[in-house]
Each structure stands twice: as C-alpha cells, then as structure tokens.
C-alpha positions in Angstrom: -53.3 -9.7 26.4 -51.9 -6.1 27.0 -48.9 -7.9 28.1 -48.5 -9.8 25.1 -48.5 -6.6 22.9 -46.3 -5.3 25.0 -44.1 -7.6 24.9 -44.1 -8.4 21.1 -43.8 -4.0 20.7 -40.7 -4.1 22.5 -39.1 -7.0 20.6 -39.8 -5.4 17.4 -38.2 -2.1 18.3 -35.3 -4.1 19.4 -35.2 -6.2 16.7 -35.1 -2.9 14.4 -32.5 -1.4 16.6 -30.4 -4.5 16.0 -31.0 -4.4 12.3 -30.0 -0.4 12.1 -27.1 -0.9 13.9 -25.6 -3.3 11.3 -27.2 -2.1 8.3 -24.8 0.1 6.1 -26.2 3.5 5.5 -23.5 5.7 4.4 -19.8 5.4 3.1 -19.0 6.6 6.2 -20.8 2.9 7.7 -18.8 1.1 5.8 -15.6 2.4 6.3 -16.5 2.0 10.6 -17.7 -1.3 10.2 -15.2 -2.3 8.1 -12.2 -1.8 11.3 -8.9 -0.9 11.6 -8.0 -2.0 7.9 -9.8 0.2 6.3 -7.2 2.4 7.2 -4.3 1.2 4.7 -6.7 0.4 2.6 -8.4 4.3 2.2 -5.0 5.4 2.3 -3.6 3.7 -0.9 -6.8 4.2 -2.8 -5.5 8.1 -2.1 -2.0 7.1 -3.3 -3.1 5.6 -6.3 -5.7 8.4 -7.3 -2.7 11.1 -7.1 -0.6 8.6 -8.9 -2.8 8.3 -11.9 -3.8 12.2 -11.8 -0.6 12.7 -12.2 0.4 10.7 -14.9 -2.4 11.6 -16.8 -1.2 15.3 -16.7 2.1 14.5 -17.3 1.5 12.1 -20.7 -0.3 14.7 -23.0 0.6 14.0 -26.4 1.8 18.2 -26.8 3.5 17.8 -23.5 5.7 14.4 -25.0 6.2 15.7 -28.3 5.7 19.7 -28.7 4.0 20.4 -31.9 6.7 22.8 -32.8 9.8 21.1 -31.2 10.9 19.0 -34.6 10.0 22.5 -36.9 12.5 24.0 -34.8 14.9 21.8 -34.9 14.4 20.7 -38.6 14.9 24.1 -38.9 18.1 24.3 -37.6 19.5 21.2 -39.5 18.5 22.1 -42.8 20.3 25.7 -42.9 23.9 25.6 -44.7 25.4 26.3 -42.0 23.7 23.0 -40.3 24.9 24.1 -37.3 25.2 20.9 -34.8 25.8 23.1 -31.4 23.0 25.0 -31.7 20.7 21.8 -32.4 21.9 20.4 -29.6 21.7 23.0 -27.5 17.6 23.3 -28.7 17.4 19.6 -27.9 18.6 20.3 -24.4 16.5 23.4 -23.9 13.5 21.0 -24.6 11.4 20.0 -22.0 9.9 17.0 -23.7 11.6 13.1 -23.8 12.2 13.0 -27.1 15.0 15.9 -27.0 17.7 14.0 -25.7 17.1 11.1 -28.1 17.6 13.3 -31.2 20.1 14.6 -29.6 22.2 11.3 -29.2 21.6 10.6 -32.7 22.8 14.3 -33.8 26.2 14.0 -31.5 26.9 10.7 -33.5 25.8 12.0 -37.3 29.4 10.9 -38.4 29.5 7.6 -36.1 29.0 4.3 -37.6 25.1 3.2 -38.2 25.8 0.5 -35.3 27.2 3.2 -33.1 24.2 6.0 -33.9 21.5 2.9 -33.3 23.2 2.1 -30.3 23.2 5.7 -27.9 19.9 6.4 -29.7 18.8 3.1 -28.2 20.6 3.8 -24.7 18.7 7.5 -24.8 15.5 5.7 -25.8 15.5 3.3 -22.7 16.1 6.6 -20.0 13.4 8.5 -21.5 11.3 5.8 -21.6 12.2 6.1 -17.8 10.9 9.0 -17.2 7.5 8.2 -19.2 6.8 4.8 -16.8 7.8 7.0 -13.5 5.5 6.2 -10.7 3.6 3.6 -13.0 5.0 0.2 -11.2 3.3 1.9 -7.9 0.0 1.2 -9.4 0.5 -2.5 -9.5 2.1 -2.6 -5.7 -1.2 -1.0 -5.0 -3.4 -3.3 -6.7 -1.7 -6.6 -5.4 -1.4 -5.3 -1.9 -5.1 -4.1 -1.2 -6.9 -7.2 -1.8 -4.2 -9.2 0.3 -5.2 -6.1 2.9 -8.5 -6.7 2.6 -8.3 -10.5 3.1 -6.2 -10.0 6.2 -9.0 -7.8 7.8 -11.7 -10.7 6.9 -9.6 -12.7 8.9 -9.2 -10.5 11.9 -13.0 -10.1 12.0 -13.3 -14.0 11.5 -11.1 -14.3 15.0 -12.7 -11.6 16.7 -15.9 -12.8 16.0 -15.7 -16.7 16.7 -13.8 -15.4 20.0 -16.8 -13.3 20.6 -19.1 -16.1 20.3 -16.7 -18.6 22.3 -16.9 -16.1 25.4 -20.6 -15.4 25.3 -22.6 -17.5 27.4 -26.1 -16.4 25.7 -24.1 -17.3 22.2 -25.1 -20.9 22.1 -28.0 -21.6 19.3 -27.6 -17.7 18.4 -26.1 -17.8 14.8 -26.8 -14.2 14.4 -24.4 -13.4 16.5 -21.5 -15.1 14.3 -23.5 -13.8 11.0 -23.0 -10.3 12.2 -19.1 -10.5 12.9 -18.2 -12.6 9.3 -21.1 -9.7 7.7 -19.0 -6.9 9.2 -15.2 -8.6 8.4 -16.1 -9.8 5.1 -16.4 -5.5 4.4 -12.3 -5.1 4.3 -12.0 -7.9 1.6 -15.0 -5.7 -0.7 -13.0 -2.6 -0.3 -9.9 -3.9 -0.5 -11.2 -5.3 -4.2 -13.4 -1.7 -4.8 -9.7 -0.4 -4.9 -7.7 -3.1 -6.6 -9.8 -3.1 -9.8 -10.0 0.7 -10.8 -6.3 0.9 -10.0 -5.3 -2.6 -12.1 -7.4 -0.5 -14.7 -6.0 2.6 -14.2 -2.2 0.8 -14.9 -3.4 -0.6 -18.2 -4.5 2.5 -19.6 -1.2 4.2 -18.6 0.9 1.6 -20.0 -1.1 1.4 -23.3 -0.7 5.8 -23.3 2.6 5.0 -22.8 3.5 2.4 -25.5 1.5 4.8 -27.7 3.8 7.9 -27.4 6.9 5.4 -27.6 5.8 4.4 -30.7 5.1 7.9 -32.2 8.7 8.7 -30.7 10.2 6.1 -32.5 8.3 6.7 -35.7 9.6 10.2 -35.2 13.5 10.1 -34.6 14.0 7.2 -37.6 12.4 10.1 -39.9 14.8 12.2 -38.6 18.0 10.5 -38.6 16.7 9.4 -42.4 17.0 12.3 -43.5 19.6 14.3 -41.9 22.2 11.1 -41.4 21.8 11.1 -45.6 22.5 14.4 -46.1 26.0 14.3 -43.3 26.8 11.0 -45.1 26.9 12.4 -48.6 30.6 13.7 -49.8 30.8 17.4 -51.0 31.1 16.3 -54.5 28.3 14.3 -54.8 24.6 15.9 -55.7 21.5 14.0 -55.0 18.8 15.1 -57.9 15.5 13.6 -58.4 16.3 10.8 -55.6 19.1 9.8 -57.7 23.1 10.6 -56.9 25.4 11.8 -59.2 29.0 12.5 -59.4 30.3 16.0 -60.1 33.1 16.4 -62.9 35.7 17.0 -60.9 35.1 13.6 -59.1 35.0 12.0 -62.1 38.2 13.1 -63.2 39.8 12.4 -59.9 38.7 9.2 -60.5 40.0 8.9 -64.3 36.8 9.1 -65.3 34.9 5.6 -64.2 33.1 7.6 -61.4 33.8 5.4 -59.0 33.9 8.1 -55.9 29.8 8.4 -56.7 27.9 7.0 -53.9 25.1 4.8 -55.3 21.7 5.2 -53.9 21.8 2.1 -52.0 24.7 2.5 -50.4 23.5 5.9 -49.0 20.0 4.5 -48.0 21.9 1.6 -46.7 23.8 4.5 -44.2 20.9 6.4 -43.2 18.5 3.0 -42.7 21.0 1.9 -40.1 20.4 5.0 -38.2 
C-alpha cells in the first residue's frame, strides 16, 4: 500500500514537472519556446515601433504647416513692393513641406495657369515624398512577420514529428507530438501579435497623412487665388468692391470702348487655373 502511494506521489510531481516546463509563465517563456524565429520576428516589431514613433513626431500639424509660416509670407506678398526674392527666399528658409510648393507657384506668378498648376503639382508629389518617408516599411513588416511566423510553425512541425519518429518510448504517446506543434504553433501567434498593431499603425499614418495633404492643398489654392489675381491684373486696372474697372487713361487709349478692362471672369478664370 506504501508502495502504491509512493508510487502515485512520484507520478504526480512528475507529471507537474512536465506541465511547468511547457506551461508559459512569462514573456520571457514565450519568446524561448517560441525558437530561433522569434528572433526576426522581435526584431522587426523594434523596427516598426521606431518607425511609427517617428512618424508620429515628425507629422504634427505645427510641424507640417507652422502657424505663422503663411502670415509671414502673406506678409511679404501683399507689401507694394511685393517683393518675389525675398518670398522665396522665406519659402526656402522654411522647414515645413509646404514651403517649396508656394514657392513653385510664386517662381511662376507670370507663367500660364497650365504651367503654375503643373510645378505646383510636380512640388506637391516630392513633398508628399517626404510626408510618406519610411511609411511603405510598415507594410514590408506586416506582410513579412506572419509569413515568419508560419515558417517557424513549420520548423517546429519537422522537428517535432522527427522527434517522435526517433523515439522508441514515442509510440501511443500523443503528448509527446501535442507538446512540439503547442510550442511551434507560438512563432505563428507572435508573428500575428506583431502584424496587426503594425497593419494598424500604417493606416493611421496614411489617414494623418492624407489629412495634412488635404489641408496643404486647401492652403496653396488660397494662396495662389489671391496673389496670382493681383500679378495678373494690369497697372491700369483697379478692382473695387469685387468688381474691375478701367482707369481713364485706358479708356482713352482704347477710344473710349474700354476694351483693355479685364472683366471679372476673365481674372477669376486666371487665378482659378492656378
């Protein structure tokens, strides 16, 4: 009888040793049990966290667009000197994307519409550039570690059928193979633990992004609106009350018909190009 109690004592502390040794305790378990692809996996979850840190730091609305960047420059372009250099030269000085896209569109004040749209556009797309830097690395990261993961589960799959194919005590023990598919099926969980923060991660970026392009945009077409009116209107023409009007003396170069007044729709027709 004292044999029997011994006997069932020391297959329940072995059994319980068994069970502690796979059980996962700590993140630190995990990663262990999880094998050598773990490794690329932890490493691009590192990647990607710096990635988005960075990003996020680097999109701040007052970082994109300065609060007191367009004032200045406003500034500077409704003087009557309206000064061009110096405008561009405050464009340049800027830190933020949308300097060098005003300052396309101010180089080309007396360019066609077509040709203003068309470096504003070209200025647009390299700023937009430097907005999306690093962001594509986001979604290597989250196609890659689940494809990581999977190819661990399968390296645990092979070592653990060629564990039980070996072992001569294997046959009729299924816990055996249960405990090497339980430990390899661990790289496919992290490898999805780090895929679907990081696919998230890139979606918020990209929506940030599309946000501040936006504003951007809203922001140089008020711009050029007004200040490609004023370069296209002639000196002898006055705008009043949103209206245009032409001065005397244009009238009588003209013999009187006015015909050297710009209309209003022919000005908005100029600056809506822009």
């Amino acid at each position: 009888m004292f044999s029997e109690l011994f006997i069932t004592s020391m297959l329940a502390q072995a059994n319980d040793a068994a069970a502690s040794e796979v059980a996962i305790n700590t993140i630190w378990d995990f990663v262990v049990k999880g094998g050598p692809m773990m490794i690329p996996i932890f490493i691009c979850s590192l990647f990607a966290l710096g990635v988005f840190v960075e990003r996020v730091s680097s999109l701040g609305k007052a970082t994109i667009i300065p609060p007191d960047f367009l004032d200045g420059l406003h500034e500077i372009m409704r003087s009557p000197t309206r000064d061009r250099t110096a405008a561009l030269a405050y464009c340049h000085d800027s830190k933020s994307p949308l300097g060098p896209i005003l300052a396309a569109g101010i180089k080309r004040l007396n360019a066609t519409p077509e040709l203003m749209e068309k470096h504003v556009q070209d200025a647009g797309e390299r700023s937009l550039l430097t907005l999306r830097k690093n962001v594509r690395v986001l979604t290597v990261i989250a196609s890659i570690c689940p494809l990581l993961g999977l190819l661990g589960t399968i390296f645990g799959m092979i070592d653990a059928f060629q564990t039980v194919a070996i072992s001569g005590e294997a046959l009729g023990k299924t816990e055996l193979l249960a405990e090497g598919i339980y430990e390899a099926m661990i790289t496919t969980a992290a490898g999805l633990l780090v895929a679907i923060p990081v696919l998230i991660g890139y979606h918020y970026l990209t929506a940030r992004i599309d946000g501040l392009v936006s504003e951007m945009d809203r922001l140089t077409v008020d711009f050029l609106d007004e200040h490609a009116y004023q370069q296209a209107l002639p000196a002898n023409v006055s705008r009043t009350n949103n209206t245009t009007t032409s001065t005397p003396q244009a009238a009588a170069s003209d013999g009187g018909n006015g015909r050297n007044a710009m209309t209003v729709g022919s000005v908005a027709e100029i600056s809506g190009g822009a």
